[in-house]
PyMOL Python script that loads the backbone (N, CA, C, O; Angstrom):
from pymol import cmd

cmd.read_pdbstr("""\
ATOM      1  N   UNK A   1       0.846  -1.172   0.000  1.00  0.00           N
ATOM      2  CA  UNK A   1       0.000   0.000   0.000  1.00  0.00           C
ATOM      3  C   UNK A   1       0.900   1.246   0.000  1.00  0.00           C
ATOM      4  O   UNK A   1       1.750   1.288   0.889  1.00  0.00           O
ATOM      5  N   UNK A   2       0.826   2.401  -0.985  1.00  0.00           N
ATOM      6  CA  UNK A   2       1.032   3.314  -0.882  1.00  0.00           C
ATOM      7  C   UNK A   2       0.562   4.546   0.000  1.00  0.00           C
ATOM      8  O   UNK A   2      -0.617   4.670   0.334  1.00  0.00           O
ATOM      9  N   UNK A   3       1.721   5.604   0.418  1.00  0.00           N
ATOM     10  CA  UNK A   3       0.970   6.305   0.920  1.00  0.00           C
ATOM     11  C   UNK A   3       0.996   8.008  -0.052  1.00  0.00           C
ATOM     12  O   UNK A   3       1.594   7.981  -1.128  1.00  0.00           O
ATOM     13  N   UNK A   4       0.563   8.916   0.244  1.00  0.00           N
ATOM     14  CA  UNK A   4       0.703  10.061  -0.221  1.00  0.00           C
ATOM     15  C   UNK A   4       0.913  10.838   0.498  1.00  0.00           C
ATOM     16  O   UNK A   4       0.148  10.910   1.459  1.00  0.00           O
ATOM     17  N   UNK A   5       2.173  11.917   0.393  1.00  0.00           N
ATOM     18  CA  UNK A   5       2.711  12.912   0.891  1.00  0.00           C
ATOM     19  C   UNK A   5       2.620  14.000   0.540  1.00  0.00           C
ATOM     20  O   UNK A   5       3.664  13.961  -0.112  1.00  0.00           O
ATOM     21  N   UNK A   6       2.221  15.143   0.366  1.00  0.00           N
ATOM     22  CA  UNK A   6       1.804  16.541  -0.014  1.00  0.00           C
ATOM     23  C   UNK A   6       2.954  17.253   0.802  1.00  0.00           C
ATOM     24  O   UNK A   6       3.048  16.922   1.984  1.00  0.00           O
ATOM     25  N   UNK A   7       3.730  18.074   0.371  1.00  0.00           N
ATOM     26  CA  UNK A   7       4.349  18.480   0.498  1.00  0.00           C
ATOM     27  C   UNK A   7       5.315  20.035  -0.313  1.00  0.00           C
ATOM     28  O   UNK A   7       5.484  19.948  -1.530  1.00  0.00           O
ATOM     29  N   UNK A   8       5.650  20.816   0.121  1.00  0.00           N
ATOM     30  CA  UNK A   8       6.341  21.984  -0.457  1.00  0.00           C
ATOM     31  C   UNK A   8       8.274  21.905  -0.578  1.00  0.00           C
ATOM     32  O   UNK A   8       8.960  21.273   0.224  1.00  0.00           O
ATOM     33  N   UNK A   9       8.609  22.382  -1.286  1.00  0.00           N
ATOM     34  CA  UNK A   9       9.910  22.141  -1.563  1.00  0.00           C
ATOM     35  C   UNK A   9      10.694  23.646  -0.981  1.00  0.00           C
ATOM     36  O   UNK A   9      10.079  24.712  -0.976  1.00  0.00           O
ATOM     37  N   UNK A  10      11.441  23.581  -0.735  1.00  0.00           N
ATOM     38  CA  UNK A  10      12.189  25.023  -0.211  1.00  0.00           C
ATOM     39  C   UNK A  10      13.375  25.218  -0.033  1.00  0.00           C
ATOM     40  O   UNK A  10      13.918  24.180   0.344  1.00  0.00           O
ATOM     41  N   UNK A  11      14.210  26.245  -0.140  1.00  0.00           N
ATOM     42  CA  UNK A  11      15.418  26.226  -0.236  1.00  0.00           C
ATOM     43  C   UNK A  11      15.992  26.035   1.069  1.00  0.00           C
ATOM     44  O   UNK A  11      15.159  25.994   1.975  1.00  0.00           O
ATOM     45  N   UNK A  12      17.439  25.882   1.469  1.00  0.00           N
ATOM     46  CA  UNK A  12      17.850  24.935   2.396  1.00  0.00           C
ATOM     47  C   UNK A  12      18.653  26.335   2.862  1.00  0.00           C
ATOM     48  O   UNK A  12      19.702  26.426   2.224  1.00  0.00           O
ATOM     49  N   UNK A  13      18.475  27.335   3.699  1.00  0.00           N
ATOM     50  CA  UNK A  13      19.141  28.536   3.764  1.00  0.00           C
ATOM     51  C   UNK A  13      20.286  28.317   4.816  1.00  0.00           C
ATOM     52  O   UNK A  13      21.242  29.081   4.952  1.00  0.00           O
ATOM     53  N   UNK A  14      20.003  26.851   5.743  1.00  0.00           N
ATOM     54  CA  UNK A  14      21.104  27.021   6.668  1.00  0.00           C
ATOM     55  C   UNK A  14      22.022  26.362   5.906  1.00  0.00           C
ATOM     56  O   UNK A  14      22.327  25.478   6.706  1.00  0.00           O
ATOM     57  N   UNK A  15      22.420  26.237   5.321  1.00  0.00           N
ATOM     58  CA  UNK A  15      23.248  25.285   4.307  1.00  0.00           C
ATOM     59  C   UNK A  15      24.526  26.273   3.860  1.00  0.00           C
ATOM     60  O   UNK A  15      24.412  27.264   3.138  1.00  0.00           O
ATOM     61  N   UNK A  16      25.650  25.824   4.397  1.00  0.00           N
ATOM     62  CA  UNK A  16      27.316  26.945   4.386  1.00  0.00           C
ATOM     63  C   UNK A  16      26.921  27.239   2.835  1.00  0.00           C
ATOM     64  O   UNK A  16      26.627  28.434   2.877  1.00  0.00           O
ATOM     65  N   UNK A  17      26.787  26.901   1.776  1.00  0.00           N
ATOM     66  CA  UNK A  17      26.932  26.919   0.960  1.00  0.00           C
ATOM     67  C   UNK A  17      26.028  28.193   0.426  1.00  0.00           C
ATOM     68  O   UNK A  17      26.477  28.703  -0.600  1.00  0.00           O
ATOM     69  N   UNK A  18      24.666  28.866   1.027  1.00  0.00           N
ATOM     70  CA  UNK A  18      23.684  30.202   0.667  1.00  0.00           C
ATOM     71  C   UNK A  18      24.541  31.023   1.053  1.00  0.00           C
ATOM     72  O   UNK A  18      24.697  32.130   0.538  1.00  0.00           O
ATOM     73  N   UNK A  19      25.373  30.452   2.265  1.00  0.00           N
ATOM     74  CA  UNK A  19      26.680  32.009   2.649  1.00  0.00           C
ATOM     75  C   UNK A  19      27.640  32.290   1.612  1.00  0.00           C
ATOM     76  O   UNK A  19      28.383  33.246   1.837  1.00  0.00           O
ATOM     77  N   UNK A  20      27.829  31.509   0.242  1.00  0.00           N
ATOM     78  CA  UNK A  20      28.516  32.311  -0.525  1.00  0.00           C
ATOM     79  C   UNK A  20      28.548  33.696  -1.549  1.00  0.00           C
ATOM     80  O   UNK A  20      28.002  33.462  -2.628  1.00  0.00           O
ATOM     81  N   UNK A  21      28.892  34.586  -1.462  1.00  0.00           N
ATOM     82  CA  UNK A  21      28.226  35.880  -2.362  1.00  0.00           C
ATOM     83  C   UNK A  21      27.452  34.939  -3.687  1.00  0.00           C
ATOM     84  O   UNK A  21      27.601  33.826  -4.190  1.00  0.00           O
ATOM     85  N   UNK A  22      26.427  36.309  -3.909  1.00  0.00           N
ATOM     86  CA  UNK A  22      25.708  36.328  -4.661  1.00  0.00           C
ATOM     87  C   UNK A  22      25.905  36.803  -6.314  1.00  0.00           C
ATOM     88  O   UNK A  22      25.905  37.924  -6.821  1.00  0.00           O
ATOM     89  N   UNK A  23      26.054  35.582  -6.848  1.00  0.00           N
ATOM     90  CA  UNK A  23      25.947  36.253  -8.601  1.00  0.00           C
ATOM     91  C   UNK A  23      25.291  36.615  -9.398  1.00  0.00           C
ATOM     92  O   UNK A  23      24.099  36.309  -9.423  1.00  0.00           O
ATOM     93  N   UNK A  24      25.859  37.388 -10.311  1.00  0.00           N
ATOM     94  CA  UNK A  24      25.450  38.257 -10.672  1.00  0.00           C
ATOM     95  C   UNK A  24      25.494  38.157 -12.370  1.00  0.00           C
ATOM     96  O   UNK A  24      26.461  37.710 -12.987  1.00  0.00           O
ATOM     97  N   UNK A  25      24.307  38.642 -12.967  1.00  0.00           N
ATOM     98  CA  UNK A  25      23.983  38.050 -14.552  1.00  0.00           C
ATOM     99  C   UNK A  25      23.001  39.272 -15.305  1.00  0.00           C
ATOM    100  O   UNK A  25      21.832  39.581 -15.070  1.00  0.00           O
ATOM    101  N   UNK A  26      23.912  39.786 -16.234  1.00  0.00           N
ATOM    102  CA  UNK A  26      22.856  40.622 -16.612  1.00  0.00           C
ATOM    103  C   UNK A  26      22.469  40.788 -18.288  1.00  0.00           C
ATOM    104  O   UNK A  26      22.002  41.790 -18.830  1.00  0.00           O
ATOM    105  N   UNK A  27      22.896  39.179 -19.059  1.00  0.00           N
ATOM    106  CA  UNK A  27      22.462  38.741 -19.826  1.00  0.00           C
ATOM    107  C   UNK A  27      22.578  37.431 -19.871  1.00  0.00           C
ATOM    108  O   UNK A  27      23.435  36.813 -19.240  1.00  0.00           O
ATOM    109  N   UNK A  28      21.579  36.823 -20.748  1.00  0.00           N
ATOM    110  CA  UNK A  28      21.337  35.405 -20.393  1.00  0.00           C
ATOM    111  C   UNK A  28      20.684  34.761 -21.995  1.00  0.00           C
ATOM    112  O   UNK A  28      19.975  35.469 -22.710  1.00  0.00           O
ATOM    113  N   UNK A  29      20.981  33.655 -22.284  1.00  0.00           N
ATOM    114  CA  UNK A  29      20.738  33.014 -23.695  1.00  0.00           C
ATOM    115  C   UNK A  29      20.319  31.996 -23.405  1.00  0.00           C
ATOM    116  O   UNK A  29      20.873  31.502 -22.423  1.00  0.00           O
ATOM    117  N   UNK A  30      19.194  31.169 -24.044  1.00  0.00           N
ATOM    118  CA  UNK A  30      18.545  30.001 -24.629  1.00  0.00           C
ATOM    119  C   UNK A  30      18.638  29.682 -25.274  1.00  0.00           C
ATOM    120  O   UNK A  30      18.229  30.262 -26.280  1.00  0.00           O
ATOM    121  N   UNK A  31      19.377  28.223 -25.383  1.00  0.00           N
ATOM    122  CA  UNK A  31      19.111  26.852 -25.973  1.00  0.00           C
ATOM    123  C   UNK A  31      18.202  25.854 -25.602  1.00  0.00           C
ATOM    124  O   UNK A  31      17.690  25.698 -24.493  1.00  0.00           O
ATOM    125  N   UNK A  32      18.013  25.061 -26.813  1.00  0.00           N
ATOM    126  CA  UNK A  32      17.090  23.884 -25.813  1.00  0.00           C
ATOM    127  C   UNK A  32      17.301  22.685 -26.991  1.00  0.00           C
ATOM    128  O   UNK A  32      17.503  22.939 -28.178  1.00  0.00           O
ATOM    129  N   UNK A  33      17.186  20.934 -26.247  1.00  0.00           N
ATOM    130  CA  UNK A  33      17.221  19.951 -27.168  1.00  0.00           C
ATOM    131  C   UNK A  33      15.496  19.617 -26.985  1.00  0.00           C
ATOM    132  O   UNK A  33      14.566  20.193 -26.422  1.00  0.00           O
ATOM    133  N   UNK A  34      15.641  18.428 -27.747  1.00  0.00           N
ATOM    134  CA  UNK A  34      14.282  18.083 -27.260  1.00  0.00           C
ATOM    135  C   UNK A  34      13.887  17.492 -25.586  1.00  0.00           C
ATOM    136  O   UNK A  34      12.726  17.418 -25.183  1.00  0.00           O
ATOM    137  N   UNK A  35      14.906  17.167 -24.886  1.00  0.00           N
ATOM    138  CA  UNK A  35      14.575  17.305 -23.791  1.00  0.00           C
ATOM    139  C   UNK A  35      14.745  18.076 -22.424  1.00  0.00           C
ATOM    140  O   UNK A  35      14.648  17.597 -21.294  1.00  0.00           O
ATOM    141  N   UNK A  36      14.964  19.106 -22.707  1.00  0.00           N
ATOM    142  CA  UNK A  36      15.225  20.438 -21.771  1.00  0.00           C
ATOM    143  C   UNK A  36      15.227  21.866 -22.597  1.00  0.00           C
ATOM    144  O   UNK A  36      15.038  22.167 -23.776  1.00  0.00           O
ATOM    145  N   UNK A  37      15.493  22.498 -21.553  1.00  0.00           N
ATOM    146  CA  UNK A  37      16.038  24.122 -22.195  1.00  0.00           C
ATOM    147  C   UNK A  37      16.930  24.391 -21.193  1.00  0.00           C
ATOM    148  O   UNK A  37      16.826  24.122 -19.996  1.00  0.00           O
ATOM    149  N   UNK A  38      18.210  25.190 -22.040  1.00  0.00           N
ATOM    150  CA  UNK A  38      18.738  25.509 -20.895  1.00  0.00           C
ATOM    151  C   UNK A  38      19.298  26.977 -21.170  1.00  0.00           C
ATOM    152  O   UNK A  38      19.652  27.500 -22.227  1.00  0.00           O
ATOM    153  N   UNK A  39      19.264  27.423 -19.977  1.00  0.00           N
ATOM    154  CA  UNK A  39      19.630  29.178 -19.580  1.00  0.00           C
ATOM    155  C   UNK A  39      21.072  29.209 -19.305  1.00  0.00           C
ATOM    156  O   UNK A  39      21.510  28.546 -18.365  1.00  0.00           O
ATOM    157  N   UNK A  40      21.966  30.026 -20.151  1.00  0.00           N
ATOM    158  CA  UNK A  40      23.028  30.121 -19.835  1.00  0.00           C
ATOM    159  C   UNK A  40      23.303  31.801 -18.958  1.00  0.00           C
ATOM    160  O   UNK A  40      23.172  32.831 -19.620  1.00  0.00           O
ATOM    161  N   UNK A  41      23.507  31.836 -18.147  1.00  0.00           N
ATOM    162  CA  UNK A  41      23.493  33.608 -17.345  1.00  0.00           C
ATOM    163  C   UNK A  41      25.091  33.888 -17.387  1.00  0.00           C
ATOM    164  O   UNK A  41      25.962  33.063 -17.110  1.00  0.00           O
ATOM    165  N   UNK A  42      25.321  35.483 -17.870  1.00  0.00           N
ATOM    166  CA  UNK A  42      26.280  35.881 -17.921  1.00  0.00           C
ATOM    167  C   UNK A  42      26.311  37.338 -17.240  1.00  0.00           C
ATOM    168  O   UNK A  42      25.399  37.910 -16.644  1.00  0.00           O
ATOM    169  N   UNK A  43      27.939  37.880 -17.564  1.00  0.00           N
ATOM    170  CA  UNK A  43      28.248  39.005 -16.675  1.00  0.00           C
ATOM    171  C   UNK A  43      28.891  39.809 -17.714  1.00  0.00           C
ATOM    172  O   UNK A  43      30.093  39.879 -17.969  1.00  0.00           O
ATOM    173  N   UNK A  44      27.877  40.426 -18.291  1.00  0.00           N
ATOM    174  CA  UNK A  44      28.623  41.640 -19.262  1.00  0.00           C
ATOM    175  C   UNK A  44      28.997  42.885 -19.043  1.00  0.00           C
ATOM    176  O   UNK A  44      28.055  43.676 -18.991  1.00  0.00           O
ATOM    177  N   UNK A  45      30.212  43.398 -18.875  1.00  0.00           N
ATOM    178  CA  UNK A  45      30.779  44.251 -18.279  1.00  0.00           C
ATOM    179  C   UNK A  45      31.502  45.225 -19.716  1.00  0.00           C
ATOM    180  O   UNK A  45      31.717  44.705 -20.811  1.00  0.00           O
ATOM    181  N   UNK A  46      31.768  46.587 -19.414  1.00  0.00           N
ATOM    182  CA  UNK A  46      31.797  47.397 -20.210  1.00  0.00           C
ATOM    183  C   UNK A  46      33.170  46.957 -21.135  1.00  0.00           C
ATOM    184  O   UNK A  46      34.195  46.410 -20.730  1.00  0.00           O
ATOM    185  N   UNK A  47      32.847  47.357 -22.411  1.00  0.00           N
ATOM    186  CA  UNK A  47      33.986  46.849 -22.911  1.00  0.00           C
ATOM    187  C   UNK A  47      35.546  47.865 -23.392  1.00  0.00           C
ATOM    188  O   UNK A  47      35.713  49.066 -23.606  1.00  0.00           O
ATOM    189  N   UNK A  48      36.359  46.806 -23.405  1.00  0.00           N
ATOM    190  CA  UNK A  48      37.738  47.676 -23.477  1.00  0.00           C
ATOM    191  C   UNK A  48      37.994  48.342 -24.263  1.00  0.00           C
ATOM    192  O   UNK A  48      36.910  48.455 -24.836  1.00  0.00           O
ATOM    193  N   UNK A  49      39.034  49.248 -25.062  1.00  0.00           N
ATOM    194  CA  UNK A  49      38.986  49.050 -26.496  1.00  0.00           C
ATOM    195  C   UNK A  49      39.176  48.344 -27.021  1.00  0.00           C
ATOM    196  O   UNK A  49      38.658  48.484 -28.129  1.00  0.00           O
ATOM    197  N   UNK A  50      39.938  47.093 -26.873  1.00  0.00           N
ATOM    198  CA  UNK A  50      40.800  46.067 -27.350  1.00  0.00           C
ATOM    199  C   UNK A  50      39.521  45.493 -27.524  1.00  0.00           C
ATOM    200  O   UNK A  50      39.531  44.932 -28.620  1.00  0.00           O
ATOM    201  N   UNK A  51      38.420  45.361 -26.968  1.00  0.00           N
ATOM    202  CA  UNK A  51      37.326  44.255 -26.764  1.00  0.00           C
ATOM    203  C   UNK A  51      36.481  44.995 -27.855  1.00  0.00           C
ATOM    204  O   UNK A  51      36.223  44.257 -28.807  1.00  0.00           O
ATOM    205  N   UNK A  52      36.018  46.185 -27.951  1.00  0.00           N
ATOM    206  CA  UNK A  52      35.568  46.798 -29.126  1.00  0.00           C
ATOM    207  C   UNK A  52      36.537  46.616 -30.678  1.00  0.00           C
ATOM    208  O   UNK A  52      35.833  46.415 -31.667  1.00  0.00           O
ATOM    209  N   UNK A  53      37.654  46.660 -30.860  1.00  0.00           N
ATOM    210  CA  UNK A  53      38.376  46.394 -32.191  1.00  0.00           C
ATOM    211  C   UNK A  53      37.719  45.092 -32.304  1.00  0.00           C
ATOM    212  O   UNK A  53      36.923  44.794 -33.194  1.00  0.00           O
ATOM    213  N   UNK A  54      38.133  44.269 -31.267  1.00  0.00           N
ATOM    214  CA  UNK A  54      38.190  42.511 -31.813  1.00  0.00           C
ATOM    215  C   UNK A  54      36.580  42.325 -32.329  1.00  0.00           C
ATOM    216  O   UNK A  54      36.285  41.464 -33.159  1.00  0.00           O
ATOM    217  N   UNK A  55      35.852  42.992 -31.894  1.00  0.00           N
ATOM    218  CA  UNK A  55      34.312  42.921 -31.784  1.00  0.00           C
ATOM    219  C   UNK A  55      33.783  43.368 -33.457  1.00  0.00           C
ATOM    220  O   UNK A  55      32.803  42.989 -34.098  1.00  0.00           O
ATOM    221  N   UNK A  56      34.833  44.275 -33.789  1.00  0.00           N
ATOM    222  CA  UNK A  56      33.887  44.912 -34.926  1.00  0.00           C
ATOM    223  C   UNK A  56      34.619  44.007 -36.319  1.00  0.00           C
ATOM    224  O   UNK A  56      34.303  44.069 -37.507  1.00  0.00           O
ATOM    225  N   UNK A  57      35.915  43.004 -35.510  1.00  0.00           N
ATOM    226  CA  UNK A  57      36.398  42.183 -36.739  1.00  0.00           C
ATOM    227  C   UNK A  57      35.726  40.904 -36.808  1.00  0.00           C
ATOM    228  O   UNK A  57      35.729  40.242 -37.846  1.00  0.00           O
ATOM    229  N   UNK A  58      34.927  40.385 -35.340  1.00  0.00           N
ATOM    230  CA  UNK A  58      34.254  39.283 -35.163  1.00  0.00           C
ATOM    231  C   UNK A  58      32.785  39.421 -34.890  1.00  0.00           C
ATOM    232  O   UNK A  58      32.101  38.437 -34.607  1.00  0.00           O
ATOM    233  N   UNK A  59      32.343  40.515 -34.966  1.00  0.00           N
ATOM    234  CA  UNK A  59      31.029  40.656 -35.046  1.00  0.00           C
ATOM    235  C   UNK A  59      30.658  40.029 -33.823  1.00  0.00           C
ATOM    236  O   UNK A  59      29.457  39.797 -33.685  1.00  0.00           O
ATOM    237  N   UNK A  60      31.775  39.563 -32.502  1.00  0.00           N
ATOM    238  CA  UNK A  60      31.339  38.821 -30.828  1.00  0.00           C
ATOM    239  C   UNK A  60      32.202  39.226 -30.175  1.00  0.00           C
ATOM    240  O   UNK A  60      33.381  39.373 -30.496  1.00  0.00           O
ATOM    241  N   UNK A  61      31.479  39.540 -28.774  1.00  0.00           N
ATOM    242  CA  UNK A  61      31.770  39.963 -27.339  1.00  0.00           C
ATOM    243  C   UNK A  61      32.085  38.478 -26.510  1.00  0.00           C
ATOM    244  O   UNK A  61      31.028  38.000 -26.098  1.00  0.00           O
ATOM    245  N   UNK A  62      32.810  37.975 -26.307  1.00  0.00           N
ATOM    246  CA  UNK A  62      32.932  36.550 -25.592  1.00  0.00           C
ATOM    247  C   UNK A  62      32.531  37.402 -24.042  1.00  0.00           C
ATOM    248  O   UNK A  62      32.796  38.555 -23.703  1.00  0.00           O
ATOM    249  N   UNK A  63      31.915  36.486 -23.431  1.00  0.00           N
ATOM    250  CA  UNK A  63      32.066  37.283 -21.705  1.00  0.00           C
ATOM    251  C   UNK A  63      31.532  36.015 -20.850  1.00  0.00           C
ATOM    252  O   UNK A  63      30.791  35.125 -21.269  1.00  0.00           O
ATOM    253  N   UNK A  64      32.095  36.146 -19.526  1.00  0.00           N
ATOM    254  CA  UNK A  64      32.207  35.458 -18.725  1.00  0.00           C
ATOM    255  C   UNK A  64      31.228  34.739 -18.272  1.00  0.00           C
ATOM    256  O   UNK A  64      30.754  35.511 -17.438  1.00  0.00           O
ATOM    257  N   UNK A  65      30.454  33.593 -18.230  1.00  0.00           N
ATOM    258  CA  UNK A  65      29.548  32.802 -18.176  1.00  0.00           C
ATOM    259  C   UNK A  65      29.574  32.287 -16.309  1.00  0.00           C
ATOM    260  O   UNK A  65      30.505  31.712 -15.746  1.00  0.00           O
ATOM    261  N   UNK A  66      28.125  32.763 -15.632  1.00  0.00           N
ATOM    262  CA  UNK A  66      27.945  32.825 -14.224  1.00  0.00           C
ATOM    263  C   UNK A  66      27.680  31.698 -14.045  1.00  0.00           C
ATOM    264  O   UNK A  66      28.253  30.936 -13.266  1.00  0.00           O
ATOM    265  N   UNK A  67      26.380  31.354 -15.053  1.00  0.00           N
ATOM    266  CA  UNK A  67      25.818  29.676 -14.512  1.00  0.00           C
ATOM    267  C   UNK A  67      25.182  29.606 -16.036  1.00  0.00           C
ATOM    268  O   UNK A  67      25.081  30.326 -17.029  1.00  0.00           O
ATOM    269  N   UNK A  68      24.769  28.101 -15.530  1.00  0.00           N
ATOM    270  CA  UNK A  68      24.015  27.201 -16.665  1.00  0.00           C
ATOM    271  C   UNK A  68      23.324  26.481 -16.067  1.00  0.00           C
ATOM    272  O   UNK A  68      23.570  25.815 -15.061  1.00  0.00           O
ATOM    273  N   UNK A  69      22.212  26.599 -16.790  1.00  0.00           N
ATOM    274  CA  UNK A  69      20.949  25.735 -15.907  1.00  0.00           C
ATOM    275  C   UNK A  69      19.979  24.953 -17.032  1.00  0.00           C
ATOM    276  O   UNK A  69      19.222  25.567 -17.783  1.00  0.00           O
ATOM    277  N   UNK A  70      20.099  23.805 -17.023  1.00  0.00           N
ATOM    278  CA  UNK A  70      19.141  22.881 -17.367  1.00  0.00           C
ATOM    279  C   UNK A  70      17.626  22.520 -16.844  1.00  0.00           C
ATOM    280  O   UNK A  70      17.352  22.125 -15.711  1.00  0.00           O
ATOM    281  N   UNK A  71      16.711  22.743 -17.915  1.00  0.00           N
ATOM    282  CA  UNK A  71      15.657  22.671 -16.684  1.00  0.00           C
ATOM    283  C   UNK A  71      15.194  21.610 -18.119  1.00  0.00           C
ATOM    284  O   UNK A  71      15.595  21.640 -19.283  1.00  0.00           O
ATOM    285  N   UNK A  72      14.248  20.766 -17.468  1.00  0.00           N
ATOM    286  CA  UNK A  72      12.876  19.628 -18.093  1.00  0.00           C
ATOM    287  C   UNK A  72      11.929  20.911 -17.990  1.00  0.00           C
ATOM    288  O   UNK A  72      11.591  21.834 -17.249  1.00  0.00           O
ATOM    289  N   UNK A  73      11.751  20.377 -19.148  1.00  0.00           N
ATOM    290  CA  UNK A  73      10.387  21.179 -19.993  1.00  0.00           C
ATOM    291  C   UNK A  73       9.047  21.367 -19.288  1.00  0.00           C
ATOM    292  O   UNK A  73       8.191  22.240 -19.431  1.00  0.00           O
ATOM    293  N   UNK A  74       9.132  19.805 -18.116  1.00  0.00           N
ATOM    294  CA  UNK A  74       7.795  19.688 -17.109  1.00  0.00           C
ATOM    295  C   UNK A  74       7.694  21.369 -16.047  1.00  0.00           C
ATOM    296  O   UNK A  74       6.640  21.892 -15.683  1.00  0.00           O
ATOM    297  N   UNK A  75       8.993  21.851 -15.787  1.00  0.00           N
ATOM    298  CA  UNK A  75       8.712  23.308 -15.167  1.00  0.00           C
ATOM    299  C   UNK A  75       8.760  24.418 -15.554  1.00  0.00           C
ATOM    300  O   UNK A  75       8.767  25.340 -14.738  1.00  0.00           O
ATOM    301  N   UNK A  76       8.804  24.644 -16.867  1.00  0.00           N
ATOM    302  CA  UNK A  76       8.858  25.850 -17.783  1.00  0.00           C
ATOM    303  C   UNK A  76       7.449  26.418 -17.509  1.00  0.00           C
ATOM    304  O   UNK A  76       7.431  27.646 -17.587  1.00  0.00           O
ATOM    305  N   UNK A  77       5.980  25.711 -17.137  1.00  0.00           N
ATOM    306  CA  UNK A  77       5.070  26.538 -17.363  1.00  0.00           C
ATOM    307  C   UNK A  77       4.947  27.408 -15.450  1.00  0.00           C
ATOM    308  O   UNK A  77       4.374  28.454 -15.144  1.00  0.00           O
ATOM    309  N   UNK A  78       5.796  26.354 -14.478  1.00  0.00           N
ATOM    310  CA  UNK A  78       5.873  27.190 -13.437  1.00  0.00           C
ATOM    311  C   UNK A  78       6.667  28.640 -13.439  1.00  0.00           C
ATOM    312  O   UNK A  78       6.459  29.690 -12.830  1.00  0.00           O
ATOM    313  N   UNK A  79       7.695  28.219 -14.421  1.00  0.00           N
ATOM    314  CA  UNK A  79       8.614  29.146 -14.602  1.00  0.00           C
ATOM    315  C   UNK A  79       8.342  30.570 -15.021  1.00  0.00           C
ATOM    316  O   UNK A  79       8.732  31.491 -14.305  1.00  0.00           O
ATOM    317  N   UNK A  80       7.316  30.926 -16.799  1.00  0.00           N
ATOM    318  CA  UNK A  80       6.654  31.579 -16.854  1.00  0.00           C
ATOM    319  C   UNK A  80       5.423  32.302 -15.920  1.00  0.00           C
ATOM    320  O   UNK A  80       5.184  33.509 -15.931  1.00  0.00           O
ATOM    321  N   UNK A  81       4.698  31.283 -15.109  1.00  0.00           N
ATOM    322  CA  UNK A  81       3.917  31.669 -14.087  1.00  0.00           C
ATOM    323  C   UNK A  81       4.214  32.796 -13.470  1.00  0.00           C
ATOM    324  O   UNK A  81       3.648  33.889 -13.489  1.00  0.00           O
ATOM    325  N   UNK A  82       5.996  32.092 -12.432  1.00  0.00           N
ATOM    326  CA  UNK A  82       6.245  33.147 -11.837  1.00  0.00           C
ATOM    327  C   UNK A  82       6.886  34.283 -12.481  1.00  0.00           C
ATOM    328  O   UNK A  82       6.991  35.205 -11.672  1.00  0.00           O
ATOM    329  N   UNK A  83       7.257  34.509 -13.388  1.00  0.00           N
ATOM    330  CA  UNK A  83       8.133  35.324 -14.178  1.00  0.00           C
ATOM    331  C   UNK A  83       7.000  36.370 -13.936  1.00  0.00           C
ATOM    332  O   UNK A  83       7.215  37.374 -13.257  1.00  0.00           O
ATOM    333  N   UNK A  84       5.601  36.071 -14.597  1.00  0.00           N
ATOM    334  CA  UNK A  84       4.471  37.110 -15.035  1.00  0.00           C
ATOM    335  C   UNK A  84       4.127  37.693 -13.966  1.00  0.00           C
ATOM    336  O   UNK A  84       3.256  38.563 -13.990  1.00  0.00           O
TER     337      UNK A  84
END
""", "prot")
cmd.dss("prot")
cmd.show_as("cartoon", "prot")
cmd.util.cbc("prot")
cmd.orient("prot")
């Protein structure tokens, strides 16, 4: 016999690991296969000149990548939810 548990999920704040500073992303790109999407968050910071020449011969800004996150497609409509 089974039983059923109802329950909420929550972040784990006493955990050493929430005490590390907080990052920071202020552009972010989508990919997706057929079984996920994933968010890549970055930290674009003003550029040099050197970073402007190379830019206007490569038509790209490379910049430092914060996180990457894989999500299943099953929480994308929570995701939008809360976004709205």
């Amino acid at each position: 016999m089974s039983k059923q548990v109802n329950f909420t999920i929550v972040p784990d704040e006493s955990d050493r690991l929430y005490d590390r500073k907080r990052d920071y992303a202020n552009f972010w790109a989508v990919a997706h296969t057929p079984f996920d999407l994933t968010l890549t968050f970055c930290d674009v910071r003003p550029l040099s000149e050197q970073d402007v020449q190379a830019a206007e011969v490569s038509q790209t800004v490379k910049v430092p990548v914060v996180a990457r996150i894989a999500l299943p497609f099953g929480v994308i409509p929570g995701l939008i939810a809360a976004l709205q």
